[in-house]
Backbone bond lengths (Angstrom), bond angles and torsions (degrees), N, CA, C in turn:
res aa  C-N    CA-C-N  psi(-1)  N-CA   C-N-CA  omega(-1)  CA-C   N-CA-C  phi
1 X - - - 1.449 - - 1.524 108.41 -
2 X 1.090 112.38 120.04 1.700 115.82 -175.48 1.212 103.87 -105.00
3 X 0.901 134.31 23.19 1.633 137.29 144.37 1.441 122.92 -81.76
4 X 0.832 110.44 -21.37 1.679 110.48 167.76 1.493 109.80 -76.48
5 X 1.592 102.95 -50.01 1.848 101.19 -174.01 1.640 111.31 -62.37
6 X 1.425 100.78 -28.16 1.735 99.12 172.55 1.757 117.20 -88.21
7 X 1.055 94.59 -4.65 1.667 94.39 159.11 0.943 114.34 -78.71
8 X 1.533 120.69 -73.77 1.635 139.10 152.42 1.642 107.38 5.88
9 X 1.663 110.01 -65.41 1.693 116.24 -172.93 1.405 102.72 -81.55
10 X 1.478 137.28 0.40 1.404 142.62 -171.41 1.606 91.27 -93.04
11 X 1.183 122.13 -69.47 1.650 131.11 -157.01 1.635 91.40 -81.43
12 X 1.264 130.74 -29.52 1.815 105.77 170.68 1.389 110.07 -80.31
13 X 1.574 127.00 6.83 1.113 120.49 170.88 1.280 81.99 -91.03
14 X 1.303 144.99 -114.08 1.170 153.58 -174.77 1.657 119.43 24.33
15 X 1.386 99.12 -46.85 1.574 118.85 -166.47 1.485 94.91 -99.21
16 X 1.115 134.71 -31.18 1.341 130.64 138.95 1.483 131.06 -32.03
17 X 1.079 109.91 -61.89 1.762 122.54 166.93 1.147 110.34 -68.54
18 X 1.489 138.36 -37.28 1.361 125.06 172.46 1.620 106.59 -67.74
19 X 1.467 134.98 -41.01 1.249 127.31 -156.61 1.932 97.52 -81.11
20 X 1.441 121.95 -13.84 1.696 130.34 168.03 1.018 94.39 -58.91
21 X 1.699 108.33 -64.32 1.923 106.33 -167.64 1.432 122.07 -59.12
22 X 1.193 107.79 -16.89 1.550 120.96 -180.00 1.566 121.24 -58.78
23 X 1.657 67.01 -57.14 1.957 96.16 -169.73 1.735 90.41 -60.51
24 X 1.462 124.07 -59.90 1.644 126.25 -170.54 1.472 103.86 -42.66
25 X 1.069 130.05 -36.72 2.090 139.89 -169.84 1.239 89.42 -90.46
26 X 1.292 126.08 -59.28 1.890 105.84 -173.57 1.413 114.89 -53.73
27 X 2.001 123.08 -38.13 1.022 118.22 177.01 1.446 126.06 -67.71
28 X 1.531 116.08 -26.34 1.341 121.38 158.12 1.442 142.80 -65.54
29 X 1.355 90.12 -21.74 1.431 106.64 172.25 1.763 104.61 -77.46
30 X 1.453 109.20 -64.69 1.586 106.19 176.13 1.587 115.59 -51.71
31 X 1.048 131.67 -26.11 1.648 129.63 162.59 1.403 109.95 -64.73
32 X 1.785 125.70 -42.11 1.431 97.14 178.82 1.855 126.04 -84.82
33 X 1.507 94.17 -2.26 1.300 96.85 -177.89 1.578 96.95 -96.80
34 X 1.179 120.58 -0.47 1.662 110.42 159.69 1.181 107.10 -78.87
35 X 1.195 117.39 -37.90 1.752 110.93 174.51 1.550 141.70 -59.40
36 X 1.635 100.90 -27.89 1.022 118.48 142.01 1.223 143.20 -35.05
37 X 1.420 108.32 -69.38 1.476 126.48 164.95 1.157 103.96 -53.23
38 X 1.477 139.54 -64.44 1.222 134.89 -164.34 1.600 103.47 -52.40
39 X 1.582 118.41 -58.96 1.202 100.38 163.27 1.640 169.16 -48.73
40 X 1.487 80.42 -9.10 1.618 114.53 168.96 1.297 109.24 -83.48
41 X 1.427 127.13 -40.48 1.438 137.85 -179.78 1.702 111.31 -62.99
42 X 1.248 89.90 -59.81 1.965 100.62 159.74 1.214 105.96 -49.07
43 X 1.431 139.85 -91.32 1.539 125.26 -159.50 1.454 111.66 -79.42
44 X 1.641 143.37 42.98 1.171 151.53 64.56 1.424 126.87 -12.08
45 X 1.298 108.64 -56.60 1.447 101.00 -151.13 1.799 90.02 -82.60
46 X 1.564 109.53 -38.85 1.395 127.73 -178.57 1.621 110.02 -37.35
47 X 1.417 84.44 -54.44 1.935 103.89 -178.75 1.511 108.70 -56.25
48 X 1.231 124.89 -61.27 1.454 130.73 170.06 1.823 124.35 -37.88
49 X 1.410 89.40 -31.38 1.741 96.54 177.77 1.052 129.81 -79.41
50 X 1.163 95.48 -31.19 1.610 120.95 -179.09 1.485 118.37 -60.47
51 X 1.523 114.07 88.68 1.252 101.97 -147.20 2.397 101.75 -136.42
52 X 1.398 90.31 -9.07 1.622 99.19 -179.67 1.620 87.86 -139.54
53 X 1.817 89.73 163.39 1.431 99.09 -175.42 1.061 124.97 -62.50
54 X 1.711 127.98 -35.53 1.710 105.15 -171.12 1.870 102.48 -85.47
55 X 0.990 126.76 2.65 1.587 123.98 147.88 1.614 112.00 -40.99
56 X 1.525 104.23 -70.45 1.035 133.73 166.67 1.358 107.93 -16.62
57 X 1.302 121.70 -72.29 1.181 118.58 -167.81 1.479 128.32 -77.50
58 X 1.465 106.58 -16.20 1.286 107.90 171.53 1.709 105.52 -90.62
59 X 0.856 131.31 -49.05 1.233 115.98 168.42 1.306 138.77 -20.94
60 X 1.372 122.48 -33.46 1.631 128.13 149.93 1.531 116.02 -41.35
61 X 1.264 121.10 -46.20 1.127 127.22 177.97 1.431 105.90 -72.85
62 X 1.041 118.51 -69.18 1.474 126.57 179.32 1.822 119.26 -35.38
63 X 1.396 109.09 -24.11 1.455 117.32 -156.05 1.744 85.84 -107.26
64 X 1.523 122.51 -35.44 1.178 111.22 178.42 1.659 113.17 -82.83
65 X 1.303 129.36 -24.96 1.556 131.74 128.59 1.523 123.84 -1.08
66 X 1.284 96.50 -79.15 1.636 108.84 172.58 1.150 112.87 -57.77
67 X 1.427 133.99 -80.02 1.528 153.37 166.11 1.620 103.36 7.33
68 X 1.969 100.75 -53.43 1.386 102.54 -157.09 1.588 100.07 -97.36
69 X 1.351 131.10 7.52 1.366 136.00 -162.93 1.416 76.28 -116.07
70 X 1.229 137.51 -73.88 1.826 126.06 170.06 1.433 118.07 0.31
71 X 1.618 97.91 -73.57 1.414 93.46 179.24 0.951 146.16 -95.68
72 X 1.780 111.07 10.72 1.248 141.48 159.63 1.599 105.38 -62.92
73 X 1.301 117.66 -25.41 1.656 121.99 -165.67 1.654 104.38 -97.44
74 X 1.406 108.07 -48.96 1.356 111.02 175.86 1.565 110.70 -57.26
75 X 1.567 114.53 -62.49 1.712 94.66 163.98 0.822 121.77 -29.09
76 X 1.650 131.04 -64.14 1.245 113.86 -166.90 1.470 144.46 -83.60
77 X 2.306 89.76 4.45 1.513 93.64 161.30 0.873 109.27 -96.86
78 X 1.378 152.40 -14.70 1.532 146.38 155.46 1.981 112.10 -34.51
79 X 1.418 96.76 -50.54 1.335 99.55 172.74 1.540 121.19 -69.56
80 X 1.057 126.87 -39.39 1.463 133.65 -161.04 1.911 92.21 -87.71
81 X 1.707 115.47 -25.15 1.584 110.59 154.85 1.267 125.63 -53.35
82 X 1.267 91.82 -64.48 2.121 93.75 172.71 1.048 104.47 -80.57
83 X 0.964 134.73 65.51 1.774 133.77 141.98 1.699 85.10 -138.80
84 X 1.076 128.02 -49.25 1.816 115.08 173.83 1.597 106.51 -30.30
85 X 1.579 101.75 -69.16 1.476 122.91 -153.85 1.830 95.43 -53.22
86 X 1.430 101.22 -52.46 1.861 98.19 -178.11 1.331 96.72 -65.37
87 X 1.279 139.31 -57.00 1.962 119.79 -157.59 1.656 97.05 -64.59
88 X 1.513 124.44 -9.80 1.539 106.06 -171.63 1.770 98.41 -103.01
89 X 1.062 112.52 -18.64 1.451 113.61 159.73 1.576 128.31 -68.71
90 X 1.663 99.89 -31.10 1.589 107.15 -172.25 2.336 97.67 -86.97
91 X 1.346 100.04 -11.59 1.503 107.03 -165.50 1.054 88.47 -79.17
92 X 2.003 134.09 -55.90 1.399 133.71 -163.69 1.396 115.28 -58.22
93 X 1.375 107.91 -40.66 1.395 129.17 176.52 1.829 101.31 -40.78
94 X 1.440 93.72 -82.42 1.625 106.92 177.40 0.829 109.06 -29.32
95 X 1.877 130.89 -72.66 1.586 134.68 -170.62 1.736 101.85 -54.79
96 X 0.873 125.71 -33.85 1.255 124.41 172.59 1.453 133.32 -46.57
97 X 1.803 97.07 -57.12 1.387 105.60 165.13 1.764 119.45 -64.09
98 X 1.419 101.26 -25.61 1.513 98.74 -163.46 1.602 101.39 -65.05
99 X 1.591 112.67 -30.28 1.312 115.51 -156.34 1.264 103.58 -71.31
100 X 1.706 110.04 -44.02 1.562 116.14 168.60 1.666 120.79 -37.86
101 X 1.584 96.23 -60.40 1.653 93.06 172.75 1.512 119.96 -59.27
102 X 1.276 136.11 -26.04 1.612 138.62 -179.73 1.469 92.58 -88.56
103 X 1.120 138.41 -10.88 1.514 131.31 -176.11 1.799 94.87 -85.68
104 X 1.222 114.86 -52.00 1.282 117.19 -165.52 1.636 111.77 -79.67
105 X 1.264 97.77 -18.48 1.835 106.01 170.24 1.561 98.18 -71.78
106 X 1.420 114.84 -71.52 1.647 94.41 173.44 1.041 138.51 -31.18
107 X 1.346 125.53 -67.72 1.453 134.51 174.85 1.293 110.23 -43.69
108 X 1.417 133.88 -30.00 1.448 142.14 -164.79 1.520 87.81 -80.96
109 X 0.939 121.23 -86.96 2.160 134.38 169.00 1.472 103.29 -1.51
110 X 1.297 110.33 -69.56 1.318 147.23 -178.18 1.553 101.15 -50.75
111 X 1.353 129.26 -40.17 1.249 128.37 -177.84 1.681 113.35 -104.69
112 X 1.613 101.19 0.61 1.414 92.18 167.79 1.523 115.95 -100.00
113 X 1.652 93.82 -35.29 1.656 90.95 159.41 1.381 133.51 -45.32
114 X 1.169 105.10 -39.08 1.662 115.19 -161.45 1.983 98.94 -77.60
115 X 1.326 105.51 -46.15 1.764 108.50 160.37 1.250 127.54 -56.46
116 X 1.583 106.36 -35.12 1.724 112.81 172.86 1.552 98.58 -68.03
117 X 1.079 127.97 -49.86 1.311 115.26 -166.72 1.951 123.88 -65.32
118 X 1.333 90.18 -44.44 1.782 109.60 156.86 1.420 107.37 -13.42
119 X 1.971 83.41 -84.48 1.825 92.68 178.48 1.113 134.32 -62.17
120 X 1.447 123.17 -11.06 1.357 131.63 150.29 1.114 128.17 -30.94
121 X 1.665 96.73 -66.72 1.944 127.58 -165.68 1.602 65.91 -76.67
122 X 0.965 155.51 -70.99 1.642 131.57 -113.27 1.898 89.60 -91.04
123 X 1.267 138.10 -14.02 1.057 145.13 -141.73 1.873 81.84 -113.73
124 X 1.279 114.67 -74.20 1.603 120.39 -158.59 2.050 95.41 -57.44
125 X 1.724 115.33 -36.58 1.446 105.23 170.73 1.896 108.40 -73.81
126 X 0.531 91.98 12.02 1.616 77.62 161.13 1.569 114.04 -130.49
127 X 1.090 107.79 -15.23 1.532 100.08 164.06 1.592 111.28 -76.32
128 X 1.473 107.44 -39.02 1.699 106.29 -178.03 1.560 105.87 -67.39
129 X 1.689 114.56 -35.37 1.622 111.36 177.38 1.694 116.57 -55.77
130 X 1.530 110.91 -35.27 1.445 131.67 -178.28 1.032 100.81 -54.56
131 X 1.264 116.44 -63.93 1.805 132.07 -160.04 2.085 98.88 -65.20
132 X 1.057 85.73 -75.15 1.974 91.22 160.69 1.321 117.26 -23.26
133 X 1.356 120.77 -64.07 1.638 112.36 167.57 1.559 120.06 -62.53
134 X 1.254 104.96 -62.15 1.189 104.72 164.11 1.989 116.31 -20.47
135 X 0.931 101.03 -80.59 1.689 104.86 -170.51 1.224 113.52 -73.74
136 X 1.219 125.46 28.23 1.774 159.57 -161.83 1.365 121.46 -106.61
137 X 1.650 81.49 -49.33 1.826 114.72 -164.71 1.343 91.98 -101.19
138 X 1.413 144.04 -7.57 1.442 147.58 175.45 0.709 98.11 -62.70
């Protein structure tokens, strides 16, 4: 049945394209949590400089700057998480089905062999039954 093997090559494409999309969200995710960090390093390093008054004074501004770019970033790694968590749920899914379809291709193989062989045995006893009469009737 060649509908299974072209299913089979349908869903490893599939599971193919989900594990690209995967990889694209993991890489987005590790870029915004570099940004993060980087931004922590900045208002560190910011904090350290800050060392005479008109620093001083801009730094209020500067620190509420950051503050709001913080949680502009964390939203958007919260988001760029749940979209991980679903493409690695929607990937298991896929690998899942694929396995089903290669499970049922085996067993199918597996059940033609096991019939090919039948007619084999059922083929070689009637040649040995043939031969038996045959040298019967001698």
């Amino acid at each position: 049945m060649k509908s299974l093997a072209t299913l089979i090559k349908l869903q490893k494409t599939f599971v193919d394209e989900q594990r690209q999309h995967l990889a694209r969200l993991l890489e987005n995710l590790e870029r915004i949590e570099n940004s993060i960090a980087q931004l922590e390093i900045i208002k560190v390093r910011e904090q350290a400089a800050v060392k005479d008054e008109a620093a001083r004074m801009t730094y209020g501004a500067f620190l509420k700057q950051m503050i709001e770019k913080g949680r502009a970033l964390e939203t958007e790694r919260q988001t760029a998480e749940l979209a991980v968590k679903m493409a690695q749920e929607k990937l298991a899914e896929l690998f899942e089905e694929q396995k089903r379809f290669e499970t049922a291709e085996a067993q199918r193989i597996e059940e033609e062999a096991k019939i090919e062989r039948h007619l084999e045995t059922l083929e070689l006893d009637e040649i040995g039954g043939t031969r038996h009469e045959r040298q019967r009737a001698e």
